[in-house]
C-alpha positions in Angstrom: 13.9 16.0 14.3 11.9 13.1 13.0 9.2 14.0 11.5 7.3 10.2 10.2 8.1 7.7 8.7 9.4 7.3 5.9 8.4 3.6 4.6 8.4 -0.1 6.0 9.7 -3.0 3.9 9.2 -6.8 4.6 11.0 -9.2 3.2 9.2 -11.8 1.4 10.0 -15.3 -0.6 7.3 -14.8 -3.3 6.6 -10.9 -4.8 4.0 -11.9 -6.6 1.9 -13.4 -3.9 3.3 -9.9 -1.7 1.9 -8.0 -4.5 -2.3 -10.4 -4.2 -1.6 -9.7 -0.4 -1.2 -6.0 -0.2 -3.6 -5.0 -2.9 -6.2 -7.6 -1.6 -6.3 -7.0 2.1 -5.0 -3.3 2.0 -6.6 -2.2 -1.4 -2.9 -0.8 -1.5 -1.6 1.0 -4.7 1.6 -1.1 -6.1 3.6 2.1 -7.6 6.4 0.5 -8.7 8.0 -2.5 -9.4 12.2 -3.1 -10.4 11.6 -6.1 -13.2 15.0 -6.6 -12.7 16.6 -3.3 -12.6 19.2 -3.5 -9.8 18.7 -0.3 -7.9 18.3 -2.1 -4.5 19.6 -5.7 -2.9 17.2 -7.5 -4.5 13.9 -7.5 -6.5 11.3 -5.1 -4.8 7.9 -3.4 -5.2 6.2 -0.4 -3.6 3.0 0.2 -2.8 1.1 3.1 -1.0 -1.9 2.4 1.6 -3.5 5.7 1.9 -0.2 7.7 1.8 2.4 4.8 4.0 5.2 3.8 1.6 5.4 0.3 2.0 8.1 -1.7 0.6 8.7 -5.2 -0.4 11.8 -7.1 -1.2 12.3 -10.8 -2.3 14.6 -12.8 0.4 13.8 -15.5 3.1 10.8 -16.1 5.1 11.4 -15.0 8.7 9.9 -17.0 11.3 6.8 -15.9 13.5 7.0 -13.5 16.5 4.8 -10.9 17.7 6.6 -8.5 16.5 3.5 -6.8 14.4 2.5 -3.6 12.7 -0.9 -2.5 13.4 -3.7 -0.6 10.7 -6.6 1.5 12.4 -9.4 0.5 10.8 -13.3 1.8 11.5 -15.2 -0.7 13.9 -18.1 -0.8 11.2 -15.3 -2.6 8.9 -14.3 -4.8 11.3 -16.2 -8.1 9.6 -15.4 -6.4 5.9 -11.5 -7.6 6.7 -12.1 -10.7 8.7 -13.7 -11.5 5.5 -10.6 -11.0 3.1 -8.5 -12.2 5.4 -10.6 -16.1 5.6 -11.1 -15.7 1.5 -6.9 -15.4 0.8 -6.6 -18.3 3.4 -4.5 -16.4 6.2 -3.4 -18.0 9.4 -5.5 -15.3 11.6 -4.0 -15.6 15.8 -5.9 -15.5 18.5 -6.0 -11.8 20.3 -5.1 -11.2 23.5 -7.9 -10.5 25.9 -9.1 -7.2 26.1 -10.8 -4.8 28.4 -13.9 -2.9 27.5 -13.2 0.0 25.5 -10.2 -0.7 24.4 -10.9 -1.4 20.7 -11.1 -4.6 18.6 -8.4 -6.6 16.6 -7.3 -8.9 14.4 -4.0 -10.4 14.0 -3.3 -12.4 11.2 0.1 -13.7 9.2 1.1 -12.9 5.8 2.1 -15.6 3.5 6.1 -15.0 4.9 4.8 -15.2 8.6 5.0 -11.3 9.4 2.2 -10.6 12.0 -0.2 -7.9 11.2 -3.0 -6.0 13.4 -6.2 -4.6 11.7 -7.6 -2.6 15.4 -10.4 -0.9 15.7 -8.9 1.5 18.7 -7.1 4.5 18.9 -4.1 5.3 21.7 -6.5 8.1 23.2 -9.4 5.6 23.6 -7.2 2.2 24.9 -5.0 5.3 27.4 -8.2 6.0 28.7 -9.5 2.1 29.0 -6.3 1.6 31.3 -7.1 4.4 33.6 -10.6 3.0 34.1 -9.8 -0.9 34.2 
C-alpha cells in the first residue's frame, strides 16, 4: 500500500543556483549536501519544504514541458511569491484560463526549465468549480 511520497528530485546543471532557488522561493530547509562523497550518481542536496523531501542532483538541463509540480499556497500570499519569483528573475508562464472558484496560480520555470505551480485552490474547491461551470 502506498502510503506518500517519499521525495522528488530534479535534476539540475548548477547546485548552487538549485540551492538560492529552493531556499529563496520555498524558504526550504537544505539538510544535506554530498561535497563529493559518492553515495548517489552524482553530486546532490536535500532540502525539506514543510516536511516534502526534495532532492536535487547535478546533470543536464531538460527542456520545457508542462509537466509541473504544484505548491498550495494561501490566496493572501499569492503577491508575497509573485514577488520572489520577479526578484530571482524567473521566466513566470502564462496560466491557463480559469473558472470562478477555482483557485489562483502561478507557473513559473526554475533556472533548468522545470515548471512549477504556486495555486491557491484545493482539489475539493476546483471538483466543486467543475460541477458548477
Amino acid at each position: 500500500m502506498i502510503s506518500g511520497i517519499s521525495h522528488i528530485t530534479f535534476i539540475v546543471k548548477d547546485l548552487d543556483k538549485a540551492v538560492k532557488f529552493f531556499k529563496e522561493i520555498f524558504e526550504a530547509e537544505e539538510i544535506y549536501s554530498s561535497e563529493g562523497k559518492g553515495f548517489s550518481i552524482s553530486e546532490e542536496r536535500f532540502f525539506l519544504i514543510n516536511d516534502l523531501w526534495i532532492a536535487v542532483m547535478e546533470g543536464k538541463e531538460t527542456e520545457k514541458s508542462y509537466n509541473h509540480i504544484a505548491f498550495k499556497i494561501d490566496e493572501s500570499d499569492y503577491e508575497k511569491y509573485l514577488n520572489r519569483i520577479e526578484g530571482l528573475g524567473l521566466e513566470i508562464r502564462t496560466g491557463r484560463k480559469r473558472i470562478n472558484g477555482e483557485g489562483n496560480s502561478i507557473y513559473f520555470y526554475d533556472y533548468d526549465n522545470h515548471l512549477f505551480e504556486l495555486h491557491t485552490g484545493t482539489l475539493e474547491t476546483r471538483l466543486l468549480s467543475y460541477r458548477k461551470g
